[in-house]
N, C-alpha and C positions, 0 to 999 in steps of 0.2 A: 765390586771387589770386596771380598771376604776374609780375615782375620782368620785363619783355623785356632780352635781352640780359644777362643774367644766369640763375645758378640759383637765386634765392632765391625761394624759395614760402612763400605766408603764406596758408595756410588757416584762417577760420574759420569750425568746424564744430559742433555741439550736443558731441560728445566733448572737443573741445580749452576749452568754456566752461568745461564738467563737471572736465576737468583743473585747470581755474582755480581753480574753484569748492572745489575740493579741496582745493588749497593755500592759497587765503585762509582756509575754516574751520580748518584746519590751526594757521595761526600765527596766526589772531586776537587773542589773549591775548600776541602777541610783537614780532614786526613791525607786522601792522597797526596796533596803537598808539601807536609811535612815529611810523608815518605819519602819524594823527591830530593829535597833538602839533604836529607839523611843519606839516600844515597848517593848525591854528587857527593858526600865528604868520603864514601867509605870505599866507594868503586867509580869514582869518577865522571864528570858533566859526559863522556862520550858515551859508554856505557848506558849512562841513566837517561841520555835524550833517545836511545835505542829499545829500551823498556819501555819509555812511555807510547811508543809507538806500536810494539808488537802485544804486550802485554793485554792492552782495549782491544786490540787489532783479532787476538784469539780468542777474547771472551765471544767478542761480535759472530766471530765464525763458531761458533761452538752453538752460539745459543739462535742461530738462522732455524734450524730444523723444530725446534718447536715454536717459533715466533710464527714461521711462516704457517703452522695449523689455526694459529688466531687471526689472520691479518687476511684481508679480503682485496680486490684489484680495487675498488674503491678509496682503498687507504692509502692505495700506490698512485690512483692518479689524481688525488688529493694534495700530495705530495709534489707529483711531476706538473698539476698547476700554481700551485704554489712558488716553484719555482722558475716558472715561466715567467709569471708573474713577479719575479725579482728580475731575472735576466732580461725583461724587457724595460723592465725602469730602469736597469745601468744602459741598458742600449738609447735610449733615446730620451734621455734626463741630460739636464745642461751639465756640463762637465765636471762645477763641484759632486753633484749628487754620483753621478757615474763614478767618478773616481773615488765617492764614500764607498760606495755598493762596491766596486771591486775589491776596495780593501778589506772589506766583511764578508766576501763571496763564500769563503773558506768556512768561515765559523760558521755562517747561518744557512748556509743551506747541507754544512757535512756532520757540524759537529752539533748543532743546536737544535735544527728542524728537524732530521731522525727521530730525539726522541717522540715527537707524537707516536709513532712505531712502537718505541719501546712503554709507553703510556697503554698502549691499546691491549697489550699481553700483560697488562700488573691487573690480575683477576684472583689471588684466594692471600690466603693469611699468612699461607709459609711465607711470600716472599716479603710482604708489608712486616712481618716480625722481626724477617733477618734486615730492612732497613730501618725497622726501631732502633735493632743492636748496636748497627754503626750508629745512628745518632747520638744514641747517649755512649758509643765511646768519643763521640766528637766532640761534646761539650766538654766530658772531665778532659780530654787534651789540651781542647782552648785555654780552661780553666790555665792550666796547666801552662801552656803557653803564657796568658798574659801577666801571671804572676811574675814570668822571667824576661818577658822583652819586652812587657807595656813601652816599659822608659822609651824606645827606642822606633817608636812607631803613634808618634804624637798627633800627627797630622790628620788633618779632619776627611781626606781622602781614605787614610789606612783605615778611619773609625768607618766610616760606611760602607767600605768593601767588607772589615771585616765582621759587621754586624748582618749585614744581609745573608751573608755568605753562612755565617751561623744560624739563623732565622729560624730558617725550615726543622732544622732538628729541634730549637727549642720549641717551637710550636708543636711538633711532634711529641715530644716529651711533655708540655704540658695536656697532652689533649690524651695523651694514657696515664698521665698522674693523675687527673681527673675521672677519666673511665676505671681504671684496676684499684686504683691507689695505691700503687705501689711502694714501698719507699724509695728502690733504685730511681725509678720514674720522678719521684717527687724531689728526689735528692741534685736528680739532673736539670729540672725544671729551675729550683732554685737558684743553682750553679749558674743556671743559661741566664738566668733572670742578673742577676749581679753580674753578669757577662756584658748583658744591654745597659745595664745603668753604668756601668764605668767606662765601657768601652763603644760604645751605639751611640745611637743617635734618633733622633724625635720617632722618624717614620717604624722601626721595629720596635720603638714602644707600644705604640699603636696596636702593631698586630698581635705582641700577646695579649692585649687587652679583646682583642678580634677572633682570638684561636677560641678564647672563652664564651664570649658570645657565639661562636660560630655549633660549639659543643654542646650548650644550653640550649641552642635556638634548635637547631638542626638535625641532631645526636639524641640527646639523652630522651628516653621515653617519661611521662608524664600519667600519672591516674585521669589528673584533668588538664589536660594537653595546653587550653587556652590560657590558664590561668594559670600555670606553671610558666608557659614561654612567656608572657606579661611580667611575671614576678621576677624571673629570670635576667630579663631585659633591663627592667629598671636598677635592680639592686648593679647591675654589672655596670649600667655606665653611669649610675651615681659614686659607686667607688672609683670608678677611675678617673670621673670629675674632681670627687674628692684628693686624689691624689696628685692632681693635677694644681689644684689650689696650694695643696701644702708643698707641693715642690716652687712653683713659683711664689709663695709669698716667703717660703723659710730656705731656698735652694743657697742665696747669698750666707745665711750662717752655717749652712752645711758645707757648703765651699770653705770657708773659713779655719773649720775645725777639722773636719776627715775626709769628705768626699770633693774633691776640686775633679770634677768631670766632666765629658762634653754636655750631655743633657742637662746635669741639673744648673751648667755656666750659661747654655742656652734658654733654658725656664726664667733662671731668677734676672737675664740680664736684658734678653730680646722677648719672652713669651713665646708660649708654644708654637703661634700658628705663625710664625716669622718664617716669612717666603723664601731668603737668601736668592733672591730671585727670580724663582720660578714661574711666578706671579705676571713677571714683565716678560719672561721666554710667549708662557702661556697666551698673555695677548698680543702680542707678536702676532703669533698664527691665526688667533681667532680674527682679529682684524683682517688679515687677508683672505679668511677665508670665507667672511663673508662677502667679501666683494664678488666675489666668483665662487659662489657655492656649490656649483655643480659640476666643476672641473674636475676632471682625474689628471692627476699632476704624476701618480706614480709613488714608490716606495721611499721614504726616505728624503719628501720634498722641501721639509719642514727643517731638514738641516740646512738648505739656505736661509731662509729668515732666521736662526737660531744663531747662526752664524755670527752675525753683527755684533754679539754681545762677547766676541771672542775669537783668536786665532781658532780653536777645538770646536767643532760643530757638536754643538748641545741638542736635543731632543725638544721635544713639547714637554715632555714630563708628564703626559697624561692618555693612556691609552687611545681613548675615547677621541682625545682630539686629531692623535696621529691617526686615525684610521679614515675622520671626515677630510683631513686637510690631502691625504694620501689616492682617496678614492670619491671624494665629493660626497657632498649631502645624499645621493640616493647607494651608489656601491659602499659608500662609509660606513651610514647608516644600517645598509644589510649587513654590512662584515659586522658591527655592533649586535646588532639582533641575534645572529647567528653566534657570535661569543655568550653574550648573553642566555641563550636559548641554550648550548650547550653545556654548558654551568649548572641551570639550574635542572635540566633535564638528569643531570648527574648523577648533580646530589639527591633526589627526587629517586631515583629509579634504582640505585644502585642499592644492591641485596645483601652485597659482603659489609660487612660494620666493616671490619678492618681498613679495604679498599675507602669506604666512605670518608675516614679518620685521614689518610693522607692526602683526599680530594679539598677536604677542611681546612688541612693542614695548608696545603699549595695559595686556596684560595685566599686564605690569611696574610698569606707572607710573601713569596714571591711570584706565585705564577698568574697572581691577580690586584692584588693590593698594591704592592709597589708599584705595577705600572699604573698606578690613578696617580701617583705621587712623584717616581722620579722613572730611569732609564727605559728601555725602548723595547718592543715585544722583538724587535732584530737579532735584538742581542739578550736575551733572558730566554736561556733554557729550560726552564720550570715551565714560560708560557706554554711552548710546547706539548710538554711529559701532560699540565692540566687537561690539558684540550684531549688526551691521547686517553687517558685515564675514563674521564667523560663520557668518549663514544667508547669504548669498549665498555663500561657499564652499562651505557645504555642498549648497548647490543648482547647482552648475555638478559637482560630485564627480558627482552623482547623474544631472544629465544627459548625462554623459561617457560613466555606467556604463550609460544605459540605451541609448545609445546604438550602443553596444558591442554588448550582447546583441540589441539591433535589426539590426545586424550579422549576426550570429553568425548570425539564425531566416533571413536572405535566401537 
């Protein structure tokens, strides 16, 4: 649609929904919320619980017709084993498990495991740009946000929903403050960075320290490749050793004076690598699962022994270990290889820089690093979109290459 008299062109096309679509799952957990928020005060809870519904519900139908030119029946019945494979551990799991798996049936098999789907179609720049944009409009809101409700959201719960939740974009933001050098970039990066120190918590420290490593290592081109990534390597996790010294030996007098925050209360009072438990979840599982190593116990089996440690059925907290305790030492160990294998095939194969940068990104933050540390690939939507991202890189690598040699025989 065309402007007479003007140049302004507003197409909309199944790509540009799909672009939409990308960015609303994107910041769901960021923006979209406070949209929500915003709209129960201005037009009321009935109204806005009927937006959130139709609103996704048209992006989705809008952007099927160019999704479905990338998406192959492989993908589909990837998917419809996938969720065989949940619907039969609720079926026949002892009835805590069944009754977790029911209550999650909704999220993880409609709202979470799609996106591999929508992972498999993020292929060129336009669309990785327009989910830069939201990012760094996500950080200056937060920013923005926690200047006005910190007070009011104390709780070491709110601190890690909402540092995870901001994650991905500051990794994003710093991983093109480092490529462009921007200043918006850098200025976001900053913002996000003082975002995680007042308001985060240990594990997304971690990964901006990981997004940088990952961009050095992975990313940036080198004259002399080996000794660049070595140089790279050491310099990055000596400073963040170093910073890690100076927060625990001096966090109690920065507590004191200006900064009383969860990290640096955690650094100077417990040290960094302080479990808060996870340690005693973790062997939990591993004890039992040595005993019967090769059992497939099913999806989600791990929240019985987790259990004990609470009314709320807690996780392993560690990827790797849910997937051995889930499917035993030989299917565990495949589903591992096969994550693994798809990661690094990725990153490896994948031709668009841009695409590569949010494969970095994910893998930094949520759709791979937090699950070595805390929540459950059931319920983290990133895991997904990574895995989805992945093979479609790796399937555009392969059509480029076959392409080529189709070339070469003419």
């Amino acid at each position: 649609m065309r402007h007479r008299g003007t140049n302004f062109k507003l197409e909309v096309t199944s790509k540009n929904i799909f672009d939409a679509l990308c960015s609303y799952m994107w910041t769901r957990y960021i923006i979209v919320l406070f949209v929500i928020i915003v709209l129960n005060r201005v037009i009321g809870h009935e109204v806005t619980n009927v937006l959130i519904i139709v609103v996704p519900s048209l992006l989705v139908i809008g952007a099927i017709p160019y999704m479905l030119k990338k998406l192959k029946m492989r993908d589909i019945l990837a998917y419809l084993g996938f969720a065989a494979v949940y619907i039969l551990s609720m079926m026949f799991s002892e009835y805590r498990v069944s009754e977790y798996l029911s209550e999650n049936l909704f999220d993880t098999l409609i709202r979470f495991a799609p996106l591999y789907f929508l992972g498999i179609c993020i292929r060129d720049e336009e669309t990785v740009k327009k989910m830069h944009t939201v990012s760094i409009v996500s950080i200056f809101i937060n920013v923005l946000f926690i200047i006005v409700a910190s007070p009011f959201l104390n709780e070491e719960t709110d601190q890690m929903s909402f540092s995870y939740y901001i994650l991905p974009h500051i990794c994003l933001a710093l991983f093109y403050a480092a490529k462009d050098k921007k200043m918006i970039d850098v200025a976001a990066a900053f913002a996000g960075f003082i975002c995680i120190i007042v308001f985060g918590t240990r594990g997304p420290l971690l990964a901006l320290a990981l997004i940088f490593l990952f961009y050095f290592l992975f990313y940036k081109k080198y004259k002399h490749r080996i000794v660049g990534r070595i140089l790279a390597l050491v310099i990055i996790v000596g400073f963040y050793f170093l910073a890690l010294w100076f927060l625990f030996f001096y966090g109690a007098s920065l507590s004191k004076l200006v900064l009383r925050t969860n990290i640096i209360n955690n650094l100077s009072i417990e040290g960094f690598f302080f479990d808060n438990g996870r340690f005693d979840i973790a062997e939990s599982v591993w004890k039992r699962l040595v005993m019967d190593p090769f059992a497939i116990r099913g999806l989600a089996a791990d929240r019985v022994l987790t259990n004990s440690y609470g009314e709320v059925f807690h996780y392993s907290h560690n990827l790797f270990l849910e997937l051995l305790y889930s499917f035993g030492a030989i299917g565990g160990g495949l589903a591992i290889f096969n994550c693994v294998f798809v990661y690094i095939r990725g990153i490896v194969k994948c031709g668009n820089r841009a695409v590569k940068g949010v494969i970095l990104t994910l893998l930094a933050s949520t759709g791979f690093f937090k699950l070595m540390i805390s929540s459950s690939f059931l319920l983290e939507p990133s895991f997904f979109l990574l895995i989805g991202i992945c093979v479609g890189s790796a399937r555009i690598a392969k059509k480029e290459t076959d392409d080529e040699t189709r070339l070469l025989h003419i």
